[in-house]
C-alpha positions as CSV (number, residue, x, y, z in Angstrom):
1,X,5.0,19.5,-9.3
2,X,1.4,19.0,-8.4
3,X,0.4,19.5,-4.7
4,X,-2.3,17.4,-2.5
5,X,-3.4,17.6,0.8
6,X,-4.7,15.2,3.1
7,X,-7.8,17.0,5.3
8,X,-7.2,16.3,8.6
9,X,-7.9,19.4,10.4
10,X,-4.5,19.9,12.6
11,X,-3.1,16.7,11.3
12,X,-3.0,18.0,7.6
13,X,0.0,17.3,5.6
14,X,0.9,18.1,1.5
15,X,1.3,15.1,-0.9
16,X,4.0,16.3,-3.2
17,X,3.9,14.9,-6.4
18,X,6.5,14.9,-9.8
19,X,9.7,14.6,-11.4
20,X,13.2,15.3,-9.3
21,X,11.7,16.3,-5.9
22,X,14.3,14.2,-4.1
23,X,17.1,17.0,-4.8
24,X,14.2,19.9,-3.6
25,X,14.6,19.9,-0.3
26,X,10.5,20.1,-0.1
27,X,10.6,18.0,3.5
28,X,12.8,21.1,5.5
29,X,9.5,23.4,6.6
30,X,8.1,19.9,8.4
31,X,11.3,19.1,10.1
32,X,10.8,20.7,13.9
33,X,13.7,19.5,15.8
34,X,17.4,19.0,14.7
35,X,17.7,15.8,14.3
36,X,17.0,13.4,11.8
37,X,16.6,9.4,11.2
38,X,16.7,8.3,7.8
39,X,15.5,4.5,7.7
40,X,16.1,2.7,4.2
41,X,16.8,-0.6,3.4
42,X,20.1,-1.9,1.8
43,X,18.3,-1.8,-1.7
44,X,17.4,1.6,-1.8
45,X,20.6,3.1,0.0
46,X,22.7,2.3,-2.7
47,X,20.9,4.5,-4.7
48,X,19.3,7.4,-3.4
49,X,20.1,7.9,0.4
50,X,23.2,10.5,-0.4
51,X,21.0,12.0,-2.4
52,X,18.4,13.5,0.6
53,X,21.3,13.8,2.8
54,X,22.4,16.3,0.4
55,X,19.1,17.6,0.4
56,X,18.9,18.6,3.9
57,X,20.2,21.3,5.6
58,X,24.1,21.5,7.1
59,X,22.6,22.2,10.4
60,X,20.8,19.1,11.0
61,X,22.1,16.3,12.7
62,X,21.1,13.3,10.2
63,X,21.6,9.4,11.3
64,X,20.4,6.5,9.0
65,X,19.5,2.9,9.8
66,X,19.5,0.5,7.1
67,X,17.0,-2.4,7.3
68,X,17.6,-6.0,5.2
69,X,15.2,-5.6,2.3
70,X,12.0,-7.7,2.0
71,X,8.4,-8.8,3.5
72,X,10.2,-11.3,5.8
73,X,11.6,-8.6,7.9
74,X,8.7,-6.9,8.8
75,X,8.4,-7.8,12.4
76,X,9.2,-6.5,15.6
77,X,12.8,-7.7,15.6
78,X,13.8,-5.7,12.5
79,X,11.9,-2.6,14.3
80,X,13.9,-2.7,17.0
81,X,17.2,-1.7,14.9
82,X,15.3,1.5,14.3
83,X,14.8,1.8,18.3
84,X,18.3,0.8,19.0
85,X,19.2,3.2,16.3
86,X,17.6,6.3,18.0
87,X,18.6,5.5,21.4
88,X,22.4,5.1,20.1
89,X,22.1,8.2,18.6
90,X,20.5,10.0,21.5
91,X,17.5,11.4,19.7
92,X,15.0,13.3,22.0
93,X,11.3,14.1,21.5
94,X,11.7,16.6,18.4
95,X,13.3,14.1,16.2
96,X,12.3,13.4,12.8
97,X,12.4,10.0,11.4
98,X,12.4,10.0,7.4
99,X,10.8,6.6,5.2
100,X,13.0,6.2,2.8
101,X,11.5,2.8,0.9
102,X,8.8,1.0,0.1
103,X,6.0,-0.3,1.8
104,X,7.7,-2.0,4.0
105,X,10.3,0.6,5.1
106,X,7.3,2.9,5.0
107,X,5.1,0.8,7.6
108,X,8.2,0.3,10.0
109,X,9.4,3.8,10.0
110,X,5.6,5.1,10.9
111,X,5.3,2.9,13.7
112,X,8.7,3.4,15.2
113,X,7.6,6.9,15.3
114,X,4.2,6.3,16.6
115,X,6.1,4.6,19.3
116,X,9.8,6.2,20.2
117,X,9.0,8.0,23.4
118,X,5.4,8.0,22.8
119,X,4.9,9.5,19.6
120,X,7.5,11.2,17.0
121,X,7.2,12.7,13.5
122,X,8.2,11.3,10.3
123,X,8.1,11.7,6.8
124,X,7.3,9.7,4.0
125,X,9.3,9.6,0.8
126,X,8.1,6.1,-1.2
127,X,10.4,4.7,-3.8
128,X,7.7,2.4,-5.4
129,X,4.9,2.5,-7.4
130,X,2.6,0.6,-4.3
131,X,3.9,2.7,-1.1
132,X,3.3,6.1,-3.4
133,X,-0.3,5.4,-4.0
134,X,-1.0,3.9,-1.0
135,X,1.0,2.5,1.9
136,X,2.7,6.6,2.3
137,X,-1.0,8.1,2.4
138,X,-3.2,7.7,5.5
139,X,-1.6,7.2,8.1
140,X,-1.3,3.2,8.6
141,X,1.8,2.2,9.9
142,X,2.6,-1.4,11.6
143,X,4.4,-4.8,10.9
144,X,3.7,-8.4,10.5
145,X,3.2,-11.5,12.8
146,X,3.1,-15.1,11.7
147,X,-0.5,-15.2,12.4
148,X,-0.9,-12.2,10.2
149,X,-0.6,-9.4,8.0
150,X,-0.3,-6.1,9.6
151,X,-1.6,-7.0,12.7
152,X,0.3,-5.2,15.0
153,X,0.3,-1.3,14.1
154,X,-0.6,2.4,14.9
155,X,-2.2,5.5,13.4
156,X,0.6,7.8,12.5
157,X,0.2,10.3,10.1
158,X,3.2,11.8,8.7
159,X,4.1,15.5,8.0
160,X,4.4,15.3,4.4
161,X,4.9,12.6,1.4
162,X,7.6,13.2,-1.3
163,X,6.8,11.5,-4.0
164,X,9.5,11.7,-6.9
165,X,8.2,9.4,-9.6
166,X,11.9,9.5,-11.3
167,X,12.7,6.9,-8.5
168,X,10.6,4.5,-10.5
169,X,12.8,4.2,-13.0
170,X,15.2,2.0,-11.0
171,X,12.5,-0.2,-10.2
172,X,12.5,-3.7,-11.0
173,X,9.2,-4.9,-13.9
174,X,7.5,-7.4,-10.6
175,X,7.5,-4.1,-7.9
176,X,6.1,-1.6,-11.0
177,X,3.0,-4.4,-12.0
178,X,2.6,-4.5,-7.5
179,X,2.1,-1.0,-7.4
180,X,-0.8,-1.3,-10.9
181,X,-2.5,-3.7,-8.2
182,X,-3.3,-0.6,-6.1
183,X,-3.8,2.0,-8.9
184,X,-6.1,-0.3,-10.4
185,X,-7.9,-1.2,-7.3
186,X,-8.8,2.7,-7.2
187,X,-10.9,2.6,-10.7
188,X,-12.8,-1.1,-9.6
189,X,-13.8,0.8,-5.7
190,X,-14.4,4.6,-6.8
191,X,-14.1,5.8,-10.3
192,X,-14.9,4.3,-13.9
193,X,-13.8,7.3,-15.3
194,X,-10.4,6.6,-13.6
195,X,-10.0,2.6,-14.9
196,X,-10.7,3.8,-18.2
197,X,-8.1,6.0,-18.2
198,X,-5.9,2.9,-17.4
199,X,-6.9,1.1,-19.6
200,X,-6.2,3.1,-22.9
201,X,-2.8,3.7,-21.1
202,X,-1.9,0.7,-19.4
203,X,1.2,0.4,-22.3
204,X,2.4,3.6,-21.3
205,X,2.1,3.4,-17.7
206,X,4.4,0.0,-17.8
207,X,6.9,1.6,-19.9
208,X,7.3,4.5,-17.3
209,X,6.0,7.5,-19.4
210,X,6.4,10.4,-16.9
211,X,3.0,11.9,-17.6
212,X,0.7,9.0,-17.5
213,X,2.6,7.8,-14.4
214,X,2.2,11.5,-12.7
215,X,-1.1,11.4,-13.4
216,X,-2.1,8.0,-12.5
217,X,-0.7,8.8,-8.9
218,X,-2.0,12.0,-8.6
219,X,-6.0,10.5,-9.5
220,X,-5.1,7.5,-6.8
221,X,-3.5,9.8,-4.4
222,X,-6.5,12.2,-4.4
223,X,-9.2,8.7,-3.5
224,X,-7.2,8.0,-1.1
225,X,-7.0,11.7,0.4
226,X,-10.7,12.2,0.1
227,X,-11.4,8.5,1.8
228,X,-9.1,9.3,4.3
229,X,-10.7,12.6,5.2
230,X,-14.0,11.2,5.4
231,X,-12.5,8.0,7.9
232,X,-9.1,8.0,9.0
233,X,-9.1,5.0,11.1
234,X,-11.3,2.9,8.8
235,X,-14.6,2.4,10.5
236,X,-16.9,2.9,7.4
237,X,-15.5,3.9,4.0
238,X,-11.9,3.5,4.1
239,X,-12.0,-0.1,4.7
240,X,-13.3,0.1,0.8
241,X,-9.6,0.9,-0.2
242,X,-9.1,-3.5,0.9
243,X,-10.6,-4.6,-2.2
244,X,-8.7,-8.0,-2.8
245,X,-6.3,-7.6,0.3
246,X,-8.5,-10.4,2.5
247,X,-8.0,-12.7,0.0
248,X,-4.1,-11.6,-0.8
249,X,-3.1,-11.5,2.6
250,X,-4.5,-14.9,2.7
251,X,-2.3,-15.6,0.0
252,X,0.9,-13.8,1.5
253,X,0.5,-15.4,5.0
254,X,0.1,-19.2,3.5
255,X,3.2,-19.1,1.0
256,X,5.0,-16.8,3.2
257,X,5.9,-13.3,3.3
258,X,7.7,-11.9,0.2
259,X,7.3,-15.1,-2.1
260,X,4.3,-13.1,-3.4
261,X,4.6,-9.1,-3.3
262,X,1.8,-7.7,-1.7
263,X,0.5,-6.1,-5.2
264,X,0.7,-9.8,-6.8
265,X,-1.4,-11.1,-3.9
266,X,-3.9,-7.7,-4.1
267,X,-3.7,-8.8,-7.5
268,X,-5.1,-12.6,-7.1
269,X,-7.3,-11.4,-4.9
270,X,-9.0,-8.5,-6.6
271,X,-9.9,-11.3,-9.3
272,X,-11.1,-13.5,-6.6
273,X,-13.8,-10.3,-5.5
274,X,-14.7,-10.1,-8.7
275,X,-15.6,-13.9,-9.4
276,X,-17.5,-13.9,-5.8
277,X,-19.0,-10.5,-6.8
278,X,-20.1,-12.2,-10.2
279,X,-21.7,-15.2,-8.4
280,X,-23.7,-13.0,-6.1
281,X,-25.0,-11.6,-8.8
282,X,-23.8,-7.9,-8.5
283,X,-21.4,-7.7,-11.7
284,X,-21.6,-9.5,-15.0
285,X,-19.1,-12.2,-16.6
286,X,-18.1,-9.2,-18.9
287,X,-17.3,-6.7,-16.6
288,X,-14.7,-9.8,-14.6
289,X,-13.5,-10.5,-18.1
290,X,-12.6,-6.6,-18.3
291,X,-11.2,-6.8,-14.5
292,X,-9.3,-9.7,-16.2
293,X,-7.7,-8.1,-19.1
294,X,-6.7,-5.1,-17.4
295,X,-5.1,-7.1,-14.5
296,X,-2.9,-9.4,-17.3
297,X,-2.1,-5.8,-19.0
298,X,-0.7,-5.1,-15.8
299,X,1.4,-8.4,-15.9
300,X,-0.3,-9.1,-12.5
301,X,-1.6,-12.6,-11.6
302,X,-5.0,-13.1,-11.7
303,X,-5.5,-16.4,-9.8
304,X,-4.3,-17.8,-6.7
305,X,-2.1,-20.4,-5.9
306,X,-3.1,-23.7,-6.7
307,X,-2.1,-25.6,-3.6
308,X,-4.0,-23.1,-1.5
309,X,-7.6,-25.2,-0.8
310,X,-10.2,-23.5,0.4
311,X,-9.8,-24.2,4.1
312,X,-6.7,-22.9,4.1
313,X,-8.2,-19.6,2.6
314,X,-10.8,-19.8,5.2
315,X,-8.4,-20.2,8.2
316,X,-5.9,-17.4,7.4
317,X,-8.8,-15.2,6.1
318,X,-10.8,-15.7,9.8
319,X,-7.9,-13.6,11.6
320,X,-8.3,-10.3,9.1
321,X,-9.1,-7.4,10.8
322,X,-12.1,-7.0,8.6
323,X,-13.5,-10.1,10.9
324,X,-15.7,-8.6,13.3
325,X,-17.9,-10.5,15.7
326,X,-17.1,-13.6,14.0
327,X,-18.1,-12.8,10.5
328,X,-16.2,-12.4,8.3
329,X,-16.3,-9.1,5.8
330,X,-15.4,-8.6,2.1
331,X,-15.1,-5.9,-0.1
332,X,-17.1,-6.7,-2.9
333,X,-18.2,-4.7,-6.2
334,X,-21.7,-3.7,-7.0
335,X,-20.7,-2.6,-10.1
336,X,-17.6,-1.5,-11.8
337,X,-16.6,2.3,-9.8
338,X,-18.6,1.2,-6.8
339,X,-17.5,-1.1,-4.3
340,X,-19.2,-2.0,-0.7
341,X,-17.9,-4.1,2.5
342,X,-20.2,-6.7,3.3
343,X,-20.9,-9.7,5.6
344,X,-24.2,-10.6,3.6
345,X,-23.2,-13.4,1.1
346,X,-23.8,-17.4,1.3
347,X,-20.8,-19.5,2.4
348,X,-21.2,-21.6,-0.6
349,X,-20.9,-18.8,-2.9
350,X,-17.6,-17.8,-1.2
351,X,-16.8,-21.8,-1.0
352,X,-16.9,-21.3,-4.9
353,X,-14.7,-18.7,-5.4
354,X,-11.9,-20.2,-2.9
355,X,-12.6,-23.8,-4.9
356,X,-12.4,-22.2,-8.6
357,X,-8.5,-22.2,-8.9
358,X,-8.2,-21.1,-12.8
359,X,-11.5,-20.8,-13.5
360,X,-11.7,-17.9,-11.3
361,X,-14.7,-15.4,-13.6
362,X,-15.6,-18.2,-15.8
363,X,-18.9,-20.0,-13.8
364,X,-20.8,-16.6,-12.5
């Protein structure tokens, strides 16, 4: 098992990392109170929630809540259940409310808690690729509204992330390429060294060898520590860790959440930064045929979807929460391991990129 820890002076939590942590019982020191919410979905409860009821103590008084599975319920209906599920249950102020999901059960759980009587703790165990290297670490919790992606949410840090990367191996082929979006995205923003590693063992990493993927989230896990440290609610350098979500969540709000998985859309749109990046000037044709290959390796897909006009783009990308005063604010690539968020590029240029369809890289 290999140990991180997120710097946030009081706030400070452990990232625990490696094989069959779900059976350790690692989460009992940052349980406070004697009661316990596990939220899951009905995917993952099949699987795996006996399994951490087992691994918590007799003593506790554990309740679960299972959630429908899927983008589309990420709203403040399907939160509710977890309110009504606490208020059943007669939880009080030292409850402990456990993620036991994905992103999306991950999001929902850590706003339920940043809300149930004004603030609760939870934990985060992810159970994909995508919330273990990013969605579980930071902090950001919230839900969808028709209008947009995440736009109603909270700062919550948890008390501690479990990840056990033997969960991935019931993970379907589309979820494992969502989560190479992120891990990816963490070489293109912050370290070269890092994407090379992935790319001499993107193979491995698809076919779930223990090591590489242990490794692989360790690296992310530790940018997104040290990002977080430096700017926990993204007003300078964190917002760097949204290369290609602009454009994806473009992409998820027009064809409607969960026809694309977030990472597919991340995907898209990562390519799209790095044609836009190209055409300012800032990266060379090779280094987006390089951003290409490794995205294909990763059996993501590299260009959006082709009814999508650039209006469309433009009018879903205008209510981002990068958006402020009325301009709107990428994050772009300099170069390959440096990334930076900017409002200083011509409208045309990005009129290109949102125009290019397949020939996203090929005109820069």
């Amino acid at each position: 098992m290999q140990t991180l820890k997120v710097d946030l002076g009081e706030r400070s939590y452990p990232i625990f990392i490696g094989q069959g942590l779900l059976d350790r019982g690692l989460m009992q020191p940052y349980i406070k109170g004697q009661q316990v919410l596990i939220v899951t979905n009905e995917t993952i409860a099949p699987l795996y929630l006996d399994r951490l009821v087992s691994s918590l103590p007799d003593s506790l008084k554990v309740d679960s809540v299972i959630l429908p599975d899927g983008e589309r319920y990420k709203d403040l209906d399907h939160v509710n259940m977890v309110f009504d599920a606490l208020l059943n249950k007669r939880h009080n102020r030292t409850t402990t409310l456990i993620a036991l999901g994905g992103g999306v059960v991950g999001d929902m759980t850590g706003f339920a808690a940043a809300c149930y009587q004004r603030g609760v703790d939870f934990i985060q165990v992810p159970t994909t690729l995508l919330s273990q290297v990013d969605s579980s670490v930071g902090g950001k919790t919230g839900v969808n509204h028709p209008q947009g992606k995440n736009m109603i949410g909270a700062f919550h840090q948890p008390q501690c992330v479990v990840i056990d990367t033997d969960v991935l191996n019931t993970l379907p082929e589309k979820e494992l390429s969502a989560g190479m979006a992120e891990v990816i995205k963490y070489g293109l923003i912050y370290d070269e060294a890092f994407l090379c590693y992935l790319e001499d063992h993107v193979d491995g990493l698809m076919g779930l060898q223990p090591d590489l993927l242990e490794q692989a989230i360790f690296r992310s896990c530790e940018i997104k520590a040290e990002v977080v440290a430096q700017d926990e609610k993204e007003s300078g350098i964190r917002a760097l860790l949204n290369l290609g979500h602009t454009f994806g969540h473009a992409i998820e709000a027009d064809q409607g959440y969960g026809e694309w998985l977030h990472g597919e859309a991340v995907g898209a749109g990562t390519m799209m930064a790095a044609d836009l990046s190209c055409r300012l000037g800032w990266i060379s044709s090779g280094d987006v045929t390089r951003i290409k290959d490794i995205l294909e390796a990763a059996n993501l897909p590299i260009y959006p979807p082709t009814e999508m006009s650039a209006d469309q783009f433009k009018n879903l990308m205008s209510v981002d929460k990068k958006v402020l005063d009325g301009q709107l604010r990428l994050v772009l690539l300099k170069q390959v391991g440096q990334a930076v968020v900017t409002s200083d590029f011509p409208v045309a240029k990005l009129d290109e990129t949102l125009a290019a369809g397949t020939s996203l890289g090929q005109c820069c």
